[in-house]
RODO-2510 file (C-alpha; in nm, 4 decimals, decimal comma):
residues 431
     n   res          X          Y          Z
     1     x    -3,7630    -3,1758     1,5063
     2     x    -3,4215    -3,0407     1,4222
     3     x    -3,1579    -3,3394     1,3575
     4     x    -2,8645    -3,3208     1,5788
     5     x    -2,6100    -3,2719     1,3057
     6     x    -2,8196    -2,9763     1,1222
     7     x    -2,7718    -2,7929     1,4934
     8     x    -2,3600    -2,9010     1,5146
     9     x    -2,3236    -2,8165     1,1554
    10     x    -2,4919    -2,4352     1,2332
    11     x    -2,2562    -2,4245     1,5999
    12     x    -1,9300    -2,4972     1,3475
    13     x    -2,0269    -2,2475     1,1137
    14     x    -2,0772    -1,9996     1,3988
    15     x    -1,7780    -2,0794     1,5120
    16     x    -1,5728    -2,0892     1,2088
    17     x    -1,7308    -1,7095     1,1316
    18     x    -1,6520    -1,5745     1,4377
    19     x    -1,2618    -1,7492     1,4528
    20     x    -1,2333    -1,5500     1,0837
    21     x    -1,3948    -1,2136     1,2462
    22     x    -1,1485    -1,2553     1,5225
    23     x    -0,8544    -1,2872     1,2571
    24     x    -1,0083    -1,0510     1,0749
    25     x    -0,9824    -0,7684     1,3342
    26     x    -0,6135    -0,9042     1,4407
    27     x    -0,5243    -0,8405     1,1454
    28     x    -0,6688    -0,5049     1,0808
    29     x    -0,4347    -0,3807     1,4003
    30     x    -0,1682    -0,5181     1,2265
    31     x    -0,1787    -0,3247     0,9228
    32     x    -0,2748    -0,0359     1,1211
    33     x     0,0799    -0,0290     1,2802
    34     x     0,2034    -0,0740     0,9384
    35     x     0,1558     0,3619     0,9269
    36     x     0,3614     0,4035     1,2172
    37     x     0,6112     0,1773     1,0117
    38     x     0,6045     0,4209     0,7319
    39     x     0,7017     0,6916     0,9589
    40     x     0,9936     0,5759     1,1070
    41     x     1,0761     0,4333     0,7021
    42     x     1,0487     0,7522     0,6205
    43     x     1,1805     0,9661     0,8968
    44     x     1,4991     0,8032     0,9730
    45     x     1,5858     0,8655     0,5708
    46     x     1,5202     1,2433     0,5691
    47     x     1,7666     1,5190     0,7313
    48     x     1,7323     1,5479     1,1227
    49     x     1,5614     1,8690     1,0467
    50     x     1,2831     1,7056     0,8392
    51     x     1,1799     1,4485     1,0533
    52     x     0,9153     1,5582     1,2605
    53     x     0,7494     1,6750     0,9323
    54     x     0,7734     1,3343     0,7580
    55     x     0,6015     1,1338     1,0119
    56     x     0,3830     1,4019     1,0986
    57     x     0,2501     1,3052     0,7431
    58     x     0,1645     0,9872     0,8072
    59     x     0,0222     1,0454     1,0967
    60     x    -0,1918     1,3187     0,9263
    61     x    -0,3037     1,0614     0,7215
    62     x    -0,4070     0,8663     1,0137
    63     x    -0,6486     1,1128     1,1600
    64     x    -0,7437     1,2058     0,8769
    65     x    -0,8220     0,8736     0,6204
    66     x    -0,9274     0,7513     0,9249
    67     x    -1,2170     1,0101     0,9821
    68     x    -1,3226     0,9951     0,5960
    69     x    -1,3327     0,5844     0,5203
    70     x    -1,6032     0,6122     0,8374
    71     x    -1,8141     0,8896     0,7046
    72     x    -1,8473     0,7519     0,3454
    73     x    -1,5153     0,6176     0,2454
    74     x    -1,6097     0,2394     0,3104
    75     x    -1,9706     0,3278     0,0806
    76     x    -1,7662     0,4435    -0,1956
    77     x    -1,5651     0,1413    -0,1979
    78     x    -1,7951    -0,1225    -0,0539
    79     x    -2,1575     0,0150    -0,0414
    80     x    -2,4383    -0,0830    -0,2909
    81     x    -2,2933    -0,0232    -0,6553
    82     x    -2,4067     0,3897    -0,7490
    83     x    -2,1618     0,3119    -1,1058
    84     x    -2,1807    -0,0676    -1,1095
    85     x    -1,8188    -0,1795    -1,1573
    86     x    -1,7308     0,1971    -1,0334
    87     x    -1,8241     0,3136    -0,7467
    88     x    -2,0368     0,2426    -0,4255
    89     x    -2,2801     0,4623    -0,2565
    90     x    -2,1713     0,6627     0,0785
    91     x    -2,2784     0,4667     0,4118
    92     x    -2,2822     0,7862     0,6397
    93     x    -2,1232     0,6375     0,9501
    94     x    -2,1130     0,2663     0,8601
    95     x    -2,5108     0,2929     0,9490
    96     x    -2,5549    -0,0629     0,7272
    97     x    -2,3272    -0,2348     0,9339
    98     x    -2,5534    -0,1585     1,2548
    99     x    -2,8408    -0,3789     1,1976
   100     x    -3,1991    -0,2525     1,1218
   101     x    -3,2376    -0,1499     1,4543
   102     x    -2,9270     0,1200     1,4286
   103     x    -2,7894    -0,1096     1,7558
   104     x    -2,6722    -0,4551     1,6522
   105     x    -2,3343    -0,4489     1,5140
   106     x    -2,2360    -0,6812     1,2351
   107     x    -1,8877    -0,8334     1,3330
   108     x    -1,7857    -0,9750     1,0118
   109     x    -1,9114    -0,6652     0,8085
   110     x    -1,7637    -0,4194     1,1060
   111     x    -1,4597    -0,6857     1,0869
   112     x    -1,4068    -0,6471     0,7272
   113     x    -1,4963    -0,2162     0,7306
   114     x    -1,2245    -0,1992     1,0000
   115     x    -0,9265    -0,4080     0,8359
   116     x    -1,0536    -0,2317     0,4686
   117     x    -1,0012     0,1203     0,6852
   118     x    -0,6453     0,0134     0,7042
   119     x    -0,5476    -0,0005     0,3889
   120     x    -0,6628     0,3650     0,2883
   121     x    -0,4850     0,4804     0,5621
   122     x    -0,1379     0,3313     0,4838
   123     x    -0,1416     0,3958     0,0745
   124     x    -0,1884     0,7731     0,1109
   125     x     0,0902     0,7593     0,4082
   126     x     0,3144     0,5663     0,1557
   127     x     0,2812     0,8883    -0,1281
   128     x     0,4282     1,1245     0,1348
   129     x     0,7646     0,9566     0,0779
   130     x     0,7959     1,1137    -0,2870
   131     x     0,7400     1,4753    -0,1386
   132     x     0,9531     1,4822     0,1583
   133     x     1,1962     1,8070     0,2716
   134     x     0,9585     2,0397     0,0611
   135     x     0,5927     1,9838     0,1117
   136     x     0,3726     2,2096     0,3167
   137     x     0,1376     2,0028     0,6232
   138     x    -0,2106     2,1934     0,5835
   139     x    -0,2044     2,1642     0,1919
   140     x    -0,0661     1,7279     0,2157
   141     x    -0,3790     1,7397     0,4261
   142     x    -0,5519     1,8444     0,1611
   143     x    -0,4226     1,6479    -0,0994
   144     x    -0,5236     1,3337     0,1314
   145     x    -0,8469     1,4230     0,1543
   146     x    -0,9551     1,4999    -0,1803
   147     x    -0,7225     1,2177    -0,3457
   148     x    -0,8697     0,9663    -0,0532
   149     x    -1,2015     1,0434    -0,2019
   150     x    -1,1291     1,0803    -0,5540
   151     x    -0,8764     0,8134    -0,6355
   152     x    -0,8217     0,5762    -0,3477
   153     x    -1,1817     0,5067    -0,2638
   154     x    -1,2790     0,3990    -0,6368
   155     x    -1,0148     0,2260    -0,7349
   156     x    -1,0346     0,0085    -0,4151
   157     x    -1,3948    -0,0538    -0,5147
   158     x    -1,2478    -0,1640    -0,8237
   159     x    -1,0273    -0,3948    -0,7153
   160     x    -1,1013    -0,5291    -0,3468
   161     x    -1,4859    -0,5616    -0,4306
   162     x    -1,5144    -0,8707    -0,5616
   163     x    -1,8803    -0,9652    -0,6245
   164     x    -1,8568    -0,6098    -0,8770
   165     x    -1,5179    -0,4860    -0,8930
   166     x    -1,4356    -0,4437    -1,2752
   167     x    -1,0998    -0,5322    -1,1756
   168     x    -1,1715    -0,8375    -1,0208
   169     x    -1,5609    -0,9407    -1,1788
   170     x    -1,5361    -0,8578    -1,5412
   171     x    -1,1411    -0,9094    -1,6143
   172     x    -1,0560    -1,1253    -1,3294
   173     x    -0,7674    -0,9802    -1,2421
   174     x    -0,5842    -1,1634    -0,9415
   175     x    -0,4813    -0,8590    -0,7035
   176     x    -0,5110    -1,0202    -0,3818
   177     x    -0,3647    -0,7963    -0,0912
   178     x    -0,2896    -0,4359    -0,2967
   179     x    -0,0313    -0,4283    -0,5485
   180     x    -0,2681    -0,2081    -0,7880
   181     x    -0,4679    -0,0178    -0,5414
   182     x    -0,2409     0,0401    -0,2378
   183     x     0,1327     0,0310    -0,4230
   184     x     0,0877     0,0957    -0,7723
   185     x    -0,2026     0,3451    -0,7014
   186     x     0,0352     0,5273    -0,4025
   187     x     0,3346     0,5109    -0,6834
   188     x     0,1862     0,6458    -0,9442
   189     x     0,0192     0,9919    -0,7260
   190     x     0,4091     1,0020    -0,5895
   191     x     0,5552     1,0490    -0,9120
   192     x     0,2716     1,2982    -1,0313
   193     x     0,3529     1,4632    -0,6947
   194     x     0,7196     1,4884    -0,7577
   195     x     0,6851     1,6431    -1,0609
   196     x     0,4411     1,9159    -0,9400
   197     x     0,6416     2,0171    -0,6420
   198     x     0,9777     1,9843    -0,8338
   199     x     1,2871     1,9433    -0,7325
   200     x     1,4680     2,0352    -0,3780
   201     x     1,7263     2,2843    -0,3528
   202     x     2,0386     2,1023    -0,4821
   203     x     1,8898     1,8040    -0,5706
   204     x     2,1943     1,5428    -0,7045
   205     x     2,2683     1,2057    -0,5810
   206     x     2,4039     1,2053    -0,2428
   207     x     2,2206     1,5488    -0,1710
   208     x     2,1334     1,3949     0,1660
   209     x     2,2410     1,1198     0,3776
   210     x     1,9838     0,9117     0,6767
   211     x     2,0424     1,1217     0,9119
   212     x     1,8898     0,7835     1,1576
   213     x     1,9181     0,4791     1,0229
   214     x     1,8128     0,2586     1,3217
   215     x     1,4767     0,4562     1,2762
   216     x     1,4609     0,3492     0,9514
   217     x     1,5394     0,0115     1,0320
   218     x     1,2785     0,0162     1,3339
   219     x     1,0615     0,1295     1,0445
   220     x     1,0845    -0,1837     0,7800
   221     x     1,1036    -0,4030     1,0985
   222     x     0,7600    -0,3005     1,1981
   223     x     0,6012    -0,2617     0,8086
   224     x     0,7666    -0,6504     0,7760
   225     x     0,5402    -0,7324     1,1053
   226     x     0,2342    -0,5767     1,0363
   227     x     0,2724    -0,7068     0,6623
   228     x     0,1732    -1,0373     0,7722
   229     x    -0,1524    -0,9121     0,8921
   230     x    -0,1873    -0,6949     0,5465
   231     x    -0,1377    -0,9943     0,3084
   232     x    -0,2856    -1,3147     0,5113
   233     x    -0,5562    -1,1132     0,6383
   234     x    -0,6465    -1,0416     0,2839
   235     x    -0,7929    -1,4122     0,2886
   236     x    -1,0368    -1,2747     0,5835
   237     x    -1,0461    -1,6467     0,7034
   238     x    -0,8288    -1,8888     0,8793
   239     x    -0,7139    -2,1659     0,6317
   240     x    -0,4663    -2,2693     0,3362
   241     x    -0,4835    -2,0003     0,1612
   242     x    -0,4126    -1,7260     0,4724
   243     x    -0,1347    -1,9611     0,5762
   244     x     0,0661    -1,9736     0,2070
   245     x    -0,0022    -1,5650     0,1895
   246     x     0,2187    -1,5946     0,5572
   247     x     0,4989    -1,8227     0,4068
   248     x     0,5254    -1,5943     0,0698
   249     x     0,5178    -1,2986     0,2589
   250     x     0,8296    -1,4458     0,4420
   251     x     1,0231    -1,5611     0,1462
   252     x     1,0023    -1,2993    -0,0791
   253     x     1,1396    -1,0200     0,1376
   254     x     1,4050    -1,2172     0,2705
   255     x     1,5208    -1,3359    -0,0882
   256     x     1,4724    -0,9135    -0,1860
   257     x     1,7405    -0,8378     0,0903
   258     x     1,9642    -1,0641    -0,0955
   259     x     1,8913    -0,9106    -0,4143
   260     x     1,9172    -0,5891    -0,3169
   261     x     2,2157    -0,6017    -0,1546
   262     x     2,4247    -0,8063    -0,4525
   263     x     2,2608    -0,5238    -0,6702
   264     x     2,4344    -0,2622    -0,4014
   265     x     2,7440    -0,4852    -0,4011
   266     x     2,8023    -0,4565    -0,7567
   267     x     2,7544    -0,0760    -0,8047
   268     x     2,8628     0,0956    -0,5168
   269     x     3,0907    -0,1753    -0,3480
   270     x     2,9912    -0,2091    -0,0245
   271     x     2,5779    -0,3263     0,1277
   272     x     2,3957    -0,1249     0,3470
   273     x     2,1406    -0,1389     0,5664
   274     x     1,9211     0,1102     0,3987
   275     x     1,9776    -0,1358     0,1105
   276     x     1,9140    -0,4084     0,3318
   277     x     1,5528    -0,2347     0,4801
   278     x     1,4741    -0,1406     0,1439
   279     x     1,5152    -0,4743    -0,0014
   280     x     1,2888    -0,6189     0,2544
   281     x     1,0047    -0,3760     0,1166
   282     x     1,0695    -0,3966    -0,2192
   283     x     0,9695    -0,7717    -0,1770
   284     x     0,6717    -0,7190     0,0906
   285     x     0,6128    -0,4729    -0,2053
   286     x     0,6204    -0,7504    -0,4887
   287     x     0,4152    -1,0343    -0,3165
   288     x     0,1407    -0,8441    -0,1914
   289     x    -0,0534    -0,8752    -0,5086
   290     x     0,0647    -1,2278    -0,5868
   291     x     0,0907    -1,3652    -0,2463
   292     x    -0,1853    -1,6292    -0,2681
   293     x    -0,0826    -1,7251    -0,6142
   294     x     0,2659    -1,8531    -0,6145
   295     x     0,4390    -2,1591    -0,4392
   296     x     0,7586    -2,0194    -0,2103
   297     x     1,0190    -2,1348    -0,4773
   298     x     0,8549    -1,8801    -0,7105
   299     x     0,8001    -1,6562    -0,4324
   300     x     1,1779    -1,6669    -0,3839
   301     x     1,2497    -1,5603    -0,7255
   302     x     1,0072    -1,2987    -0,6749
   303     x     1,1698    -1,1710    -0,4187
   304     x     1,5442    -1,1913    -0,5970
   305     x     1,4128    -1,0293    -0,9208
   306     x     1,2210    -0,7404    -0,6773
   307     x     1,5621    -0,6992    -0,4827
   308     x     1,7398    -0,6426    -0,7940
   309     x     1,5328    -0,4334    -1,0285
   310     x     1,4062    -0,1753    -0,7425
   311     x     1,7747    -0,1626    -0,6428
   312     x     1,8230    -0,0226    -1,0241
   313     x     1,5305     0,1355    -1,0445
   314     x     1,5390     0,4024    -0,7799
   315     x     1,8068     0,5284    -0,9563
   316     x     1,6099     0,6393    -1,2338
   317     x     1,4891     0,9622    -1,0343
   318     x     1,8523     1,0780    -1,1708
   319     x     1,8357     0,9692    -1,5172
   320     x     1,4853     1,1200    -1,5604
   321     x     1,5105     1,3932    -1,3610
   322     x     1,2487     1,4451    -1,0904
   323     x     1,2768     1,4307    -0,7274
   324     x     1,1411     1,1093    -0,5704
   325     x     1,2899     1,1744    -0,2477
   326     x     1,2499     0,8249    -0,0731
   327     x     1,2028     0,5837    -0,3802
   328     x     0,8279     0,5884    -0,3744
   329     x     0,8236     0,5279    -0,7444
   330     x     1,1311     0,2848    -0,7538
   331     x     0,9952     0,0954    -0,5081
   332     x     0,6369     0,1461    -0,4936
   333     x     0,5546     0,1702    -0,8346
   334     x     0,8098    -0,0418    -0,9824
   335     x     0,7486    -0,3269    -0,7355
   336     x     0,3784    -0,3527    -0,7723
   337     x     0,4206    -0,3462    -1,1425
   338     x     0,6528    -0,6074    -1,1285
   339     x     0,4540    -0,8499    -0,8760
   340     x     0,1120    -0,7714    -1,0369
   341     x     0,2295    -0,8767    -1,4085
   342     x     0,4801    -1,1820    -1,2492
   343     x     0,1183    -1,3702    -1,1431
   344     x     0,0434    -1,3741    -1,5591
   345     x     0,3669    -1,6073    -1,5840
   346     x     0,4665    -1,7592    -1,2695
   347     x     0,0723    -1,7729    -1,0959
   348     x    -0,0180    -2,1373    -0,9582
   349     x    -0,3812    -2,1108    -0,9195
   350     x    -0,6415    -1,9001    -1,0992
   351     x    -0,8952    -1,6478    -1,0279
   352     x    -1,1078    -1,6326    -0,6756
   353     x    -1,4570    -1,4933    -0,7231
   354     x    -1,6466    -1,3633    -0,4361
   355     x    -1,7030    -1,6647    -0,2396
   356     x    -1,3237    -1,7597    -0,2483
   357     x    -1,3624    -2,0400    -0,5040
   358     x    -1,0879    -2,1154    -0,7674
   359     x    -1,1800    -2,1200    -1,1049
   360     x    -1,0343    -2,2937    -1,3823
   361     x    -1,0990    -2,1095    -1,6726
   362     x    -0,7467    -1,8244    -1,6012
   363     x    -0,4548    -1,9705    -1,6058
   364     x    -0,0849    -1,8174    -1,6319
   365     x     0,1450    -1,8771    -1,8698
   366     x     0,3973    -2,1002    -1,6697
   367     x     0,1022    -2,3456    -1,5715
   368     x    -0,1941    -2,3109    -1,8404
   369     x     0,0071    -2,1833    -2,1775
   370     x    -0,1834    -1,8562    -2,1832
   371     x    -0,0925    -1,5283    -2,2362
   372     x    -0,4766    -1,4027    -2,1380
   373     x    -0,3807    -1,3500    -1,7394
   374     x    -0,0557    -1,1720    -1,8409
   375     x    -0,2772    -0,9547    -2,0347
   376     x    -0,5475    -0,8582    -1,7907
   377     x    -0,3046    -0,8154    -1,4982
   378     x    -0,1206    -0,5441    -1,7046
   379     x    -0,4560    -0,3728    -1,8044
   380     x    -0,5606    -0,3569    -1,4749
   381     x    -0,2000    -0,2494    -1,3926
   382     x    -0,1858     0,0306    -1,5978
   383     x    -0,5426     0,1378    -1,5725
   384     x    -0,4974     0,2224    -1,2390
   385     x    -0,1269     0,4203    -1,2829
   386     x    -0,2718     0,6427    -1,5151
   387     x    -0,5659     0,6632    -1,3248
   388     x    -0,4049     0,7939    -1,0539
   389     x    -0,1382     0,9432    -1,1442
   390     x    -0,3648     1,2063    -1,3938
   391     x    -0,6302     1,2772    -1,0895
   392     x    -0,2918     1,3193    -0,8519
   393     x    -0,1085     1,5891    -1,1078
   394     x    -0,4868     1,7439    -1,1578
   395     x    -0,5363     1,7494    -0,7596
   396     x    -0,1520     1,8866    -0,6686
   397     x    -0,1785     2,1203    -0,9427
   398     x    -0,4480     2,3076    -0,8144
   399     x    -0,3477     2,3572    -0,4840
   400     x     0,0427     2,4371    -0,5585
   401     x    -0,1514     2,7078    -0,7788
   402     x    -0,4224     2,7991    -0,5130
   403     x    -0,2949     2,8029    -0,1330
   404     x     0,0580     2,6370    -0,2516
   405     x     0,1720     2,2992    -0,2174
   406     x     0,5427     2,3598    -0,1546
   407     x     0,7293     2,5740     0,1188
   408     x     1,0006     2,8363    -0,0021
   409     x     1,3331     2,7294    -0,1289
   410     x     1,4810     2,9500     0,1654
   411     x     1,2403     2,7331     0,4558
   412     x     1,3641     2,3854     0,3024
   413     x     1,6759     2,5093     0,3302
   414     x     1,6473     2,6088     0,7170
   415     x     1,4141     2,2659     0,7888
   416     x     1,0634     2,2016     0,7324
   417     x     1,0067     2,1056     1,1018
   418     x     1,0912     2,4349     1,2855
   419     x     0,8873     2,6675     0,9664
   420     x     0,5713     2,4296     0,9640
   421     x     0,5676     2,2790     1,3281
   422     x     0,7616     2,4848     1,5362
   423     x     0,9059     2,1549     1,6892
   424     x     1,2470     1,9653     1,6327
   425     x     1,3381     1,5833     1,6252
   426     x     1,5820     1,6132     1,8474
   427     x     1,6240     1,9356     2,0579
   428     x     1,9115     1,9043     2,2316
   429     x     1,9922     2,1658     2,5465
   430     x     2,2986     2,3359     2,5699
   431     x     2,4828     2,4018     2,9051
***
C-alpha cells in the first residue's frame, strides 16, 4: 500500500513541473515578441526609405529560423551528443519530443524546444542591424540559413546544454540567458558582415538621422518587455533564482539609461532618446549573461559601466573604419563582452550544473579571491567571437562573390525598399 505522503509528494511534483512548463511556454512568447522589438529598434533608426527592408529582415528571420530549429535545429543544439561537447544529432521534426508512440507530447521537453526556438530566432534578427541600407533580402536569407545551421546551432549546444556543453560542463562557464551565444555570437557575425559588405555611400558620422524615433522607442519598449521572459525564463522554473534574473533585468537597464545618457551629456551636450533606448539595451545587453549571478547593487553598476562604455564604444565604427550601421558591434558585442567577463569579478554565486545546483568549487574574484572564473568566462568569450565571426566572413564572402550580398551603390542611394520590395513605409497619396 502506497503511504499517503509518497502520493502528495508525486501530486506536488506534478504540479510544480507543470507550473514551470506553464512559465516555461509564457516565457517563450515573450521572447518571441522580442523579434518584432528588433524591428521597430531597427526600423525607426534607418532612413524612411529603408524601413520596410529592415524589419522585413527580422521578420525573414522569423519564418525562416523558425522553420529550421523544427526540422533539425533543436537536434543540433539539444539532441543526443554526434561531437560530445560539439554538436547534437538532428531530431527531424522534434519526433523525440512525441513520445514512443509518435502521439504523446512531452510538455516540458516541447516547453523547453519552444522557448530554445526563440532564441535562434532573435540572435540572427539582431545581426541584420550591422548591414542595414545596403543588404540584398534573398541573399540575408541565405546568410540566416546557412549561419543558423553552421554557427548558431553549435555554439548554443555549447553553451545552453548543460549536462555536455563544453562551455558550460568542462569549463563551467556561467552564461546563463545568452551573452556568448545570442549577443556576443550575433556581434561578432555583424562586424564580419560589415566588413564584407563595406561601407554605404557616404558613410561619415551623421550620414543619416532616425527618420522615426517613436518606432524606435516602441522598439526597446517591447525588447525591455519580452526581456523579462528571455532572462527569468532562462531558470525554466518558478523560484529564487527566476525572480532575482527579473529584479537584475530591471536594474541594470534602468541604471544603463543613466549611463548612457551622462556619456551623451558629456560629448555631444544634449541626451536623447535614441541614447536613452539604446542605453536600456546596452544593459538588457550586459545582464543577460550575468543575470542570476549578481545582487542588484552590482547589477546597478553593471548597468552604469554598460551605459557608459557602449555609449563610447559605438563610436569606434569611425575610428576603425567599417560600417556598423545600428551599433550591433558597440552594443552587441561590446556589451556581452563586458557582462560575460564582469561575472569573473563581481559574480555572487558559482557555477549551476544541469540539475540547477550551485557548486562551490568557482568562485569570482570579488567573493572567492580567484582569478580562475575571470579566466574561463573570457575563454569562452572569445572562443565564440572568433568562432563566429571567421564562419560569418567565410559564409558572406561567398555569397557577395556568388549571387551578391549587397545591392548597387546607385539602389541604396534611391532606397532599398522600393528596388527589393516594391513597397514603401509610408506611401503617402497626393491630391
Amino acid at each position: 500500500m502506497v503511504e499517503l505522503s509518497v502520493l502528495t509528494n508525486a501530486t506536488t511534483d506534478g504540479i510544480t513541473s507543470n507550473l514551470n512548463s506553464l512559465w516555461l511556454l509564457v516565457a517563450a512568447a515573450l521572447v518571441l515578441i522580442m523579434t518584432p522589438g528588433v524591428a521597430f529598434f531597427y526600423g525607426g533608426m534607418v532612413r524612411a526609405k529603408s524601413v520596410i527592408s529592415m524589419m522585413m529582415m527580422s521578420f525573414g528571420a522569423m519564418g525562416l529560423i523558425g522553420v529550421l530549429w523544427v526540422l533539425y535545429g533543436y537536434g543540433l543544439s539539444f539532441g543526443k551528443a554526434s561531437i560530445p561537447h560539439f554538436l547534437g544529432t538532428p531530431d527531424w521534426g522534434l519526433s523525440s519530443l512525441m513520445g514512443k508512440d509518435g502521439i504523446t507530447p512531452d510538455l516540458s521537453g516541447l516547453a523547453f524546444a519552444g522557448f530554445q526556438a526563440t532564441f535562434a530566432i532573435i540572435t540572427v534578427a539582431l545581426i541584420s542591424g550591422a548591414i542595414a541600407d545596403r543588404a540584398k533580402f534573398g541573399a540575408w536569407m541565405v546568410f540566416a540559413g546557412v549561419w543558423a545551421t553552421l554557427v548558431y546551432f553549435p555554439v548554443a549546444y555549447w553553451v545552453f546544454n548543460l549536462a555536455d556543453g563544453w562551455a558550460p560542463a568542462v569549463l563551467h562557464v556561467n552564461d546563463f540567458a545568452g551573452g556568448t551565444a545570442v549577443h556576443i555570437n550575433a556581434g561578432a557575425a555583424g562586424l564580419a558582415l560589415a566588413l564584407v559588405l563595406g561601407k554605404r555611400v557616404g558613410f561619415k558620422k551623421g550620414l543619416s538621422k532616425p527618420h522615426n524615433v517613436p518606432l524606435t522607442l516602441l522598439g526597446a519598449a517591447l525588447l525591455w518587455f519580452g526581456w523579462f521572459g528571455f532572462n527569468a525564463g532562462s531558470e525554466a522554473a518558478v523560484d529564487g533564482v527566476a525572480a532575482i534574473a527579473w529584479i537584475n533585468t530591471l536594474a541594470a537597464p534602468a541604471a544603463a539609461i543613466l549611463g548612457w545618457l551622462i556619456v551623451e551629456k558629456i560629448k555631444d551636450g544634449k541626451p536623447t532618446s535614441i541614447g536613452a533606448a539604446s542605453g536600456a539595451v546596452a544593459g538588457l545587453v550586459a545582464i543577460t549573461p550575468a543575470c542570476n549571478i549578481l545582487t542588484p547593487g552590482f547589477a546597478l553598476l553593471l548597468g552604469i559601466l554598460a551605459g557608459a562604455v557602449c555609449a563610447l564604444a559605438i563610436d569606434l565604427k569611425f575610428k576603425l573604419g567599417f560600417d556598423d550601421s545600428l551599433d550591433v558591434v558597440g552594443i552587441h558585442l561590446v556589451g556581452g563582452l563586458l557582462g560575460t567577463l564582469y561575472i569573473g569579478i563581481f559574480g555572487f554565486t558559482h557555477f549551476y550544473d544541469a540539475k540547477g545546483v550551485a557548486t562551490s568549487d568557482f568562485s569570482s574574484l570579488l567573493y572567492g579571491g580567484s582569478f580562475y572564473q575571470l579566466v574561463v568566462q573570457a575563454v569562452g568569450a572569445f572562443a565564440i567571437l572568433i568562432y563566429s565571426f571567421g564562419l560569418a566572413w567565410i559564409i558572406g564572402t561567398v555569397i557577395q562573390k556568388t549571387m551578391g550580398f549587397r545591392i548597387t551603390n546607385e539602389d541604396e542611394v534611391a532606397g532599398v525598399d522600393t528596388i527589393v520590395h516594391g513597397e514603401e513605409g509610408y506611401a503617402l497619396e497626393t491630391v
